[in-house]
C-alpha positions as CSV (number, residue, x, y, z in Angstrom):
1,X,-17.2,-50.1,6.5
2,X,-19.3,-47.3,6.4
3,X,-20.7,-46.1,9.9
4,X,-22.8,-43.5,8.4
5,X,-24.6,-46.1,6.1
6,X,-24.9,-48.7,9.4
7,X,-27.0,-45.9,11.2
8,X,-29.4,-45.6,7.7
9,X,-29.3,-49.6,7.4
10,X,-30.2,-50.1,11.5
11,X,-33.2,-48.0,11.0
12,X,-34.4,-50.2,8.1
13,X,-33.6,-53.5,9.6
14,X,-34.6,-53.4,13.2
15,X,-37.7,-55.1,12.9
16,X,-41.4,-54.7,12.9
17,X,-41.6,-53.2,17.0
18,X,-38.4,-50.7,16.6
19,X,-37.6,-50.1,13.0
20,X,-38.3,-46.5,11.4
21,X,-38.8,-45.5,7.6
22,X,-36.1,-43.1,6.5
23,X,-37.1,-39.8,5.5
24,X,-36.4,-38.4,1.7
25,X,-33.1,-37.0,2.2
26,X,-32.2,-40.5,4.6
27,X,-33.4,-42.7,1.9
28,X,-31.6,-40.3,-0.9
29,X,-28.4,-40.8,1.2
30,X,-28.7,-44.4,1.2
31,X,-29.2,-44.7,-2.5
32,X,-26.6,-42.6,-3.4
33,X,-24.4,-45.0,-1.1
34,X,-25.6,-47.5,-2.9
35,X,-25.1,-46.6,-6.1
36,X,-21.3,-45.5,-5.7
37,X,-21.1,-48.6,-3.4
38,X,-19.7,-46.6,-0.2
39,X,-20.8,-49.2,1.9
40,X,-19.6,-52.9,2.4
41,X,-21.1,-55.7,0.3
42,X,-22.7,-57.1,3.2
43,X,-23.7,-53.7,4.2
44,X,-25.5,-53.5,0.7
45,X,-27.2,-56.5,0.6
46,X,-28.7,-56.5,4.2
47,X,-29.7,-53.2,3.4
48,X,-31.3,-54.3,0.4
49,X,-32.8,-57.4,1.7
50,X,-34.2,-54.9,5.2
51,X,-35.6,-52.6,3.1
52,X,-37.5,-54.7,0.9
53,X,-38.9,-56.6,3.8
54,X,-40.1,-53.5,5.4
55,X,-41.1,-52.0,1.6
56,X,-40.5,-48.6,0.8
57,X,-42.9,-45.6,1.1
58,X,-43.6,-43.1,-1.2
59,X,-41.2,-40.6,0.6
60,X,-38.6,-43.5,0.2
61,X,-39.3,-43.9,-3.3
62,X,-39.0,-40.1,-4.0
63,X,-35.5,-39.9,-2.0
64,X,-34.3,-42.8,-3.9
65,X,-35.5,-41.1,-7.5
66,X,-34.0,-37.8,-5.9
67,X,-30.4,-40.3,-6.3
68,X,-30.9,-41.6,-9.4
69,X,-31.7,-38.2,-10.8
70,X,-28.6,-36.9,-9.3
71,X,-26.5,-39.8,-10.5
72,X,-28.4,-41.4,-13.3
73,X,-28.1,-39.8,-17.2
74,X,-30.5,-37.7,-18.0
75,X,-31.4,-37.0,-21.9
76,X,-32.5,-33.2,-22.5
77,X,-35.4,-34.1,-25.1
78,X,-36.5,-30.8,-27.1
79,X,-40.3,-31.5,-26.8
80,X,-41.8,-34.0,-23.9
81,X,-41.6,-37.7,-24.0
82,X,-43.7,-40.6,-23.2
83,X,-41.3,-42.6,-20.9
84,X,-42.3,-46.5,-20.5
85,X,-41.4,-48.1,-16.8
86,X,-41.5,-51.8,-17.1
87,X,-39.8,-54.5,-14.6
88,X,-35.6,-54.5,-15.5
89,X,-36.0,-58.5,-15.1
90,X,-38.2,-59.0,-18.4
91,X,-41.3,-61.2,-19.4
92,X,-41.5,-65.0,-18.9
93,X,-45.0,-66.3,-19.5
94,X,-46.5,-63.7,-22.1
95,X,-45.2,-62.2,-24.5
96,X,-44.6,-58.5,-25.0
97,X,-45.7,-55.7,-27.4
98,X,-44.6,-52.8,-25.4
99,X,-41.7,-52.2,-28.3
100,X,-44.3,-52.4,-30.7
101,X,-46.5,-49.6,-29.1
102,X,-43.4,-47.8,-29.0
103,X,-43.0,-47.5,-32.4
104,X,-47.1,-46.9,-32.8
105,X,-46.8,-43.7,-30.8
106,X,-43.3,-42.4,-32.6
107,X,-45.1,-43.1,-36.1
108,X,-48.2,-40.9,-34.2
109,X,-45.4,-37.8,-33.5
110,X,-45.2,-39.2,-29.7
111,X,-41.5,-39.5,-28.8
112,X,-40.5,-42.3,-26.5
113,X,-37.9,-43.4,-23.8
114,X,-37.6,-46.7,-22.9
115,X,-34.9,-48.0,-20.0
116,X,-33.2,-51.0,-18.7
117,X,-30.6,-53.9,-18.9
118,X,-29.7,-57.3,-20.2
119,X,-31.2,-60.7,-18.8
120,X,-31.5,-59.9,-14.8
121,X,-32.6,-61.5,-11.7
122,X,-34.7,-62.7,-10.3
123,X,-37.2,-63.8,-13.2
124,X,-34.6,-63.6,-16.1
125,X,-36.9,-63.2,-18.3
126,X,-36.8,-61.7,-21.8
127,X,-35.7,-58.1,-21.6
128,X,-36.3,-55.3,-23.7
129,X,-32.7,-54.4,-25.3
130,X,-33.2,-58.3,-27.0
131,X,-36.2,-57.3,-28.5
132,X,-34.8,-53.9,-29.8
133,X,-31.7,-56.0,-31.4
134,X,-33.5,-58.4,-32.7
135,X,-35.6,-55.6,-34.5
136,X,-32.5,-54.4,-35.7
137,X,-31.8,-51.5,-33.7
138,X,-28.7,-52.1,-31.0
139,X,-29.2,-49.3,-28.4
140,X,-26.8,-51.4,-26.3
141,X,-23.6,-49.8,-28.6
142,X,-25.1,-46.1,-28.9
143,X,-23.5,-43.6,-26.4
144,X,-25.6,-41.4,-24.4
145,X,-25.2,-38.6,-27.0
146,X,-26.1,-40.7,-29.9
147,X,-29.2,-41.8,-28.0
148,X,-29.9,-38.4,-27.4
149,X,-29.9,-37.7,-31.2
150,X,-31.5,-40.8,-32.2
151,X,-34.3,-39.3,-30.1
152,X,-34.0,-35.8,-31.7
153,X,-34.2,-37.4,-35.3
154,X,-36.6,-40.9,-34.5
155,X,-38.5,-40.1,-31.6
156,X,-37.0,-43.1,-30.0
157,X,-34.5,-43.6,-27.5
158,X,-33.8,-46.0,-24.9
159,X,-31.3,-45.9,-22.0
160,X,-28.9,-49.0,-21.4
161,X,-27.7,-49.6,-18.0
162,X,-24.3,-51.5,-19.0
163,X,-23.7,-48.3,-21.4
164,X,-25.4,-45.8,-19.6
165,X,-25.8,-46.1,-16.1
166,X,-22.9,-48.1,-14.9
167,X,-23.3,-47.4,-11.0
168,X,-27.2,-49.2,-11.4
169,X,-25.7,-51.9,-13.1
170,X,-23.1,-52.2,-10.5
171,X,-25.8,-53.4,-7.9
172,X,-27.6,-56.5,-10.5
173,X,-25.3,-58.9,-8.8
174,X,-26.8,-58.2,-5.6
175,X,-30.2,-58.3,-6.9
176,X,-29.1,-62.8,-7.8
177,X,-27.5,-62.7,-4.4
178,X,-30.3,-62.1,-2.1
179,X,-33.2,-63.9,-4.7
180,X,-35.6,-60.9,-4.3
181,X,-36.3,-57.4,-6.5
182,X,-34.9,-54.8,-4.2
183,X,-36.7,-51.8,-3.9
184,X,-34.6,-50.2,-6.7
185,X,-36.7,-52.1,-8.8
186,X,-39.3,-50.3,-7.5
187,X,-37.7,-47.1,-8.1
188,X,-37.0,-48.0,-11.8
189,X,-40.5,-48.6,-12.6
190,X,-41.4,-44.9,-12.3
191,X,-37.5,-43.3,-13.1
192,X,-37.3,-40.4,-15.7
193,X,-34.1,-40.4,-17.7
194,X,-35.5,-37.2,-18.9
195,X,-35.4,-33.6,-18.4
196,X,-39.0,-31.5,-18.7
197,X,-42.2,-32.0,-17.8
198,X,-42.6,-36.0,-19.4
199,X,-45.5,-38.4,-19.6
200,X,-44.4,-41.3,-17.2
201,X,-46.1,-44.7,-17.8
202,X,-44.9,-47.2,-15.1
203,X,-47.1,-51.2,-14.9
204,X,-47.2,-52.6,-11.5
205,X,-48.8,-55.8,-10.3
206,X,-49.8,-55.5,-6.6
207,X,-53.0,-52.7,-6.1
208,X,-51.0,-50.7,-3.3
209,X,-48.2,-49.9,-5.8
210,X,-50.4,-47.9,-7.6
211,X,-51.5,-45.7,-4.4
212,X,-47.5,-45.6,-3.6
213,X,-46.9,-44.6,-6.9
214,X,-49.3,-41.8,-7.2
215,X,-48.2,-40.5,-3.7
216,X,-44.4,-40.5,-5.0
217,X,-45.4,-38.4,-8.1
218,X,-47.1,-35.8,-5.6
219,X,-43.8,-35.6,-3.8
220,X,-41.8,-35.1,-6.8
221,X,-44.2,-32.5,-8.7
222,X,-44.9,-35.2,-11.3
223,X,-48.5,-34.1,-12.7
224,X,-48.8,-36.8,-16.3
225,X,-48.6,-40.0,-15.1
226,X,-50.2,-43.4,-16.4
227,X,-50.3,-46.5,-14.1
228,X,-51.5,-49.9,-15.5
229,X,-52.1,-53.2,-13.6
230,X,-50.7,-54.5,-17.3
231,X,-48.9,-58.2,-17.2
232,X,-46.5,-59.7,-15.5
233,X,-45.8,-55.7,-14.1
234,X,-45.8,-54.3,-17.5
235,X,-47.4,-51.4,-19.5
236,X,-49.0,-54.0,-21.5
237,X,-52.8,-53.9,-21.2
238,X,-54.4,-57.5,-20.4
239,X,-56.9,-58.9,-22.8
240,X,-58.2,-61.7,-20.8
241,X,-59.4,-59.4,-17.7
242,X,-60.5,-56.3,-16.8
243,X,-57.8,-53.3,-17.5
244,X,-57.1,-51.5,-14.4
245,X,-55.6,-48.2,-15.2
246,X,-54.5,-44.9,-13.4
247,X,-54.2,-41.7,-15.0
248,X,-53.6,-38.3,-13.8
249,X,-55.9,-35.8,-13.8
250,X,-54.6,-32.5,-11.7
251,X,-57.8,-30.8,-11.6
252,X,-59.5,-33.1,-10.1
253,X,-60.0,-33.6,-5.8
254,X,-58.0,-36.5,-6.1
255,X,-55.7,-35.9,-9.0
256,X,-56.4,-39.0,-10.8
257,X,-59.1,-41.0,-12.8
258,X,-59.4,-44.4,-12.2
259,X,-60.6,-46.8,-15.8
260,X,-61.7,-49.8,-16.0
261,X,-61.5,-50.8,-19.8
262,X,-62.8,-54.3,-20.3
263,X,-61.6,-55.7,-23.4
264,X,-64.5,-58.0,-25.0
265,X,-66.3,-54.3,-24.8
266,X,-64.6,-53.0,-27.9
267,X,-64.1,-57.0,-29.4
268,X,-60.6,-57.8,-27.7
269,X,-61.1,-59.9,-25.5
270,X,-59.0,-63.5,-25.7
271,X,-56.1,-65.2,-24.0
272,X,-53.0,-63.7,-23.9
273,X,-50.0,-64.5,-26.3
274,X,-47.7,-67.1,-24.5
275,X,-43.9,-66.0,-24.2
276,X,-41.9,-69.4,-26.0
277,X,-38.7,-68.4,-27.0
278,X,-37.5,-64.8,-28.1
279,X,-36.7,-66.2,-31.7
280,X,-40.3,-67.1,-32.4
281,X,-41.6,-63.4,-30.6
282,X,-39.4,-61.8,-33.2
283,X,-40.7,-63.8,-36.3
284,X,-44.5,-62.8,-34.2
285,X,-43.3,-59.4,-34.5
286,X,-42.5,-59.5,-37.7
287,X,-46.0,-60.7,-38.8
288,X,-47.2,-57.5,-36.9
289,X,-45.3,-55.6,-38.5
290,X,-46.2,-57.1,-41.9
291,X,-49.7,-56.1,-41.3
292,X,-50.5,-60.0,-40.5
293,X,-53.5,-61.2,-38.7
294,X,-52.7,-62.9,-35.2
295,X,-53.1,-62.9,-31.5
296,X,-50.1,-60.8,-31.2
297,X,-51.7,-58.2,-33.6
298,X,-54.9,-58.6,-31.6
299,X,-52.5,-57.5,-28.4
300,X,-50.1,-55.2,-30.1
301,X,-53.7,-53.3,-31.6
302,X,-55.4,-53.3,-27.7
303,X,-52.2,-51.6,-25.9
304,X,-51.1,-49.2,-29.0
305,X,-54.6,-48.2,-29.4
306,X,-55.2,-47.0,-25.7
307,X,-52.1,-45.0,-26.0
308,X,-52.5,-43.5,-28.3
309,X,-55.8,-42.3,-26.8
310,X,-54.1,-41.4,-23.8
311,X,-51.4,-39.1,-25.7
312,X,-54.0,-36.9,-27.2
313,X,-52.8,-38.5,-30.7
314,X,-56.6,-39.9,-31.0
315,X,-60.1,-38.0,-29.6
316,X,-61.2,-41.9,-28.1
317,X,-60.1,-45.2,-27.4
318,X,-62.3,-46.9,-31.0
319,X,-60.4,-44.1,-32.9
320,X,-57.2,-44.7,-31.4
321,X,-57.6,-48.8,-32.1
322,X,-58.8,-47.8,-35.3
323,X,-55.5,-46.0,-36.2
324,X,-53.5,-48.7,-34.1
325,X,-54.6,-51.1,-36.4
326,X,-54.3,-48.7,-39.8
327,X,-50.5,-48.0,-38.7
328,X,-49.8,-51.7,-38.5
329,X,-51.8,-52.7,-41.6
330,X,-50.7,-49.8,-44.4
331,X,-47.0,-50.3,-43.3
332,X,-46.1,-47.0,-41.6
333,X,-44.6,-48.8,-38.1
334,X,-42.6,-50.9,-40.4
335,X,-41.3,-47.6,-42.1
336,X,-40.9,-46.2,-38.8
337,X,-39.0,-49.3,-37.5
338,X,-36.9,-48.8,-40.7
339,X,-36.1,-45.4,-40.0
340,X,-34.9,-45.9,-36.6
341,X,-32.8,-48.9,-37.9
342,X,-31.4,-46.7,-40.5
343,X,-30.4,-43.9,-38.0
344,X,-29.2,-46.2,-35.3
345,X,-26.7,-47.8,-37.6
346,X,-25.4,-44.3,-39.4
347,X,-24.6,-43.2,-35.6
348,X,-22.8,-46.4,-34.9
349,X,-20.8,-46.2,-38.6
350,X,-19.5,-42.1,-37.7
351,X,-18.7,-43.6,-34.3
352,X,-16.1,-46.0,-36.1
């Protein structure tokens, strides 16, 4: 047992009357404890439990991103990044284009990092290294370094936690033991595997994540920062409401503007693409990618298309659907897709 961890855990766990918030360096402490599991199994998982009852503050958040940086891999990217934060436990009723704005923005120049892990609790739900392989490209066998220079050549990388970050992956089981995200899934949404001065891009589904959010990236210096009310906690912008969106603006009183992008203003609007199985997203992808017409174009076009807007690839958001739309129809995302493919398996064959 660890008695320093029991003083950090009784703060956390006393209860609504006599139970304190830990400062950034406390809730660092914690996290790092976590991650090289210096505390008992019961003392992790009533810690977890504790703190996610009494929800984390943005000076928590920051401590536990102060760990994860310390701990966590960190690519070393020549030029900055777009890095995409969306929920570790996957998509279950709608179904995803975020890999497919991915490749929009690296066929537009804009490199990207994506993270996370296989199937996890609690939703289970379809996670992105499935999508990735059944696109052909297995980041789940690349080692950090050949991520790193798939980056350098592609402009895509992705960081596995089973390959890459072994101590986050070493708390998933307590994630199915207690039934609830722990506020490490917090923490992941808005986590740069990254060195420089990145564009981070979390989703989020409550509205006081997003003020916690924005208040962690003051503590932590972070000045590009995209935050979208996308579904089911994703960067994925909704087409059958309203688009609530957060993005950074440091020269402004508040450091942030605040859009509101309804979608059946710029002919998007419909209901969104149900998640079945991932065999039939791929073959949906696939269509996309063939320059098809379908809902899932319709999607793919809506989220690429603001992006790309938002990078500074397009002057505003018609232009950037426009070219969303021209990259998926003339076959360059394809190309791109190939090229990744192509560089993901040369890696893997000098490995062997």
């Amino acid at each position: 047992m660890s008695d320093s961890f029991r003083e950090l855990l009784k703060k956390v766990g006393s209860g609504v009357h006599t139970g304190k918030d830990l400062t950034r360096q406390e809730a660092a402490t914690a996290t790092r404890m976590l991650l090289l599991q210096q505390a008992t199994p019961a003392q992790i998982g009533a810690f977890m439990i504790a703190h996610r009852i009494k929800r984390p503050t943005s000076e928590e958040l920051a401590g536990m991103l102060d760990a994860y940086e310390q701990i966590g891999p960190k690519l070393q990217p020549t030029k900055p990044v777009t890095v995409f934060g969306a929920p570790y436990d996957g998509r279950s009723r709608t179904a995803p284009v975020t890999p497919l704005t991915a490749l929009v923005l690296t066929t537009a120049g804009i490199p990207v990092v994506m993270h996370g892990g296989d199937y996890m609790p609690t939703k289970y739900g379809v996670p992105l290294i499935k999508i990735w392989q059944g696109l052909g490209v297995d980041f789940s066998r690349l080692t950090l370094p050949q991520v790193e220079q798939l980056l350098e050549k592609t402009g895509l990388g992705f960081i596995y936690l089973p390959q890459h970050f072994l101590q986050a992956q070493g708390l998933v089981p307590y994630r199915e033991q207690i039934g609830k995200r722990p506020p490490v899934a917090t923490a992941e949404l808005i986590w740069c595997p990254c060195a420089g001065n990145n564009h981070l891009v979390a989703g989020y589904v409550h509205p006081p994540t997003e003020i916690r959010f924005r208040k962690t990236f003051e503590l932590q210096g972070v000045s590009n920062f995209t935050l979208v009310k996308g579904l089911e906690g994703s960067c994925d912008l909704p087409r059958d409401r309203t688009a609530i969106i957060a993005i950074s603006q440091p020269d402004t009183k508040d450091g942030f503007e605040r859009l509101l992008l309804h979608p059946r203003d710029y002919n998007f609007a419909g209901k969104e693409v149900p998640f079945e199985s991932t065999a039939k997203l791929l073959v949906q992808m696939q269509e996309v990618l063939q320059g098809k017409s379908s809902p899932l174009m319709s999607s793919a076009i809506w989220s690429s298309g603001f992006y790309l807007w938002r990078c500074g690839i397009c002057p505003d958001l018609p232009t950037g659907l426009a070219q969303a739309e021209t990259l998926f129809t003339n076959g360059d995302v394809a190309q791109k897709l190939e090229e990744i493919r192509e560089q993901a398996i040369s890696s893997l064959s000098e490995q062997y």
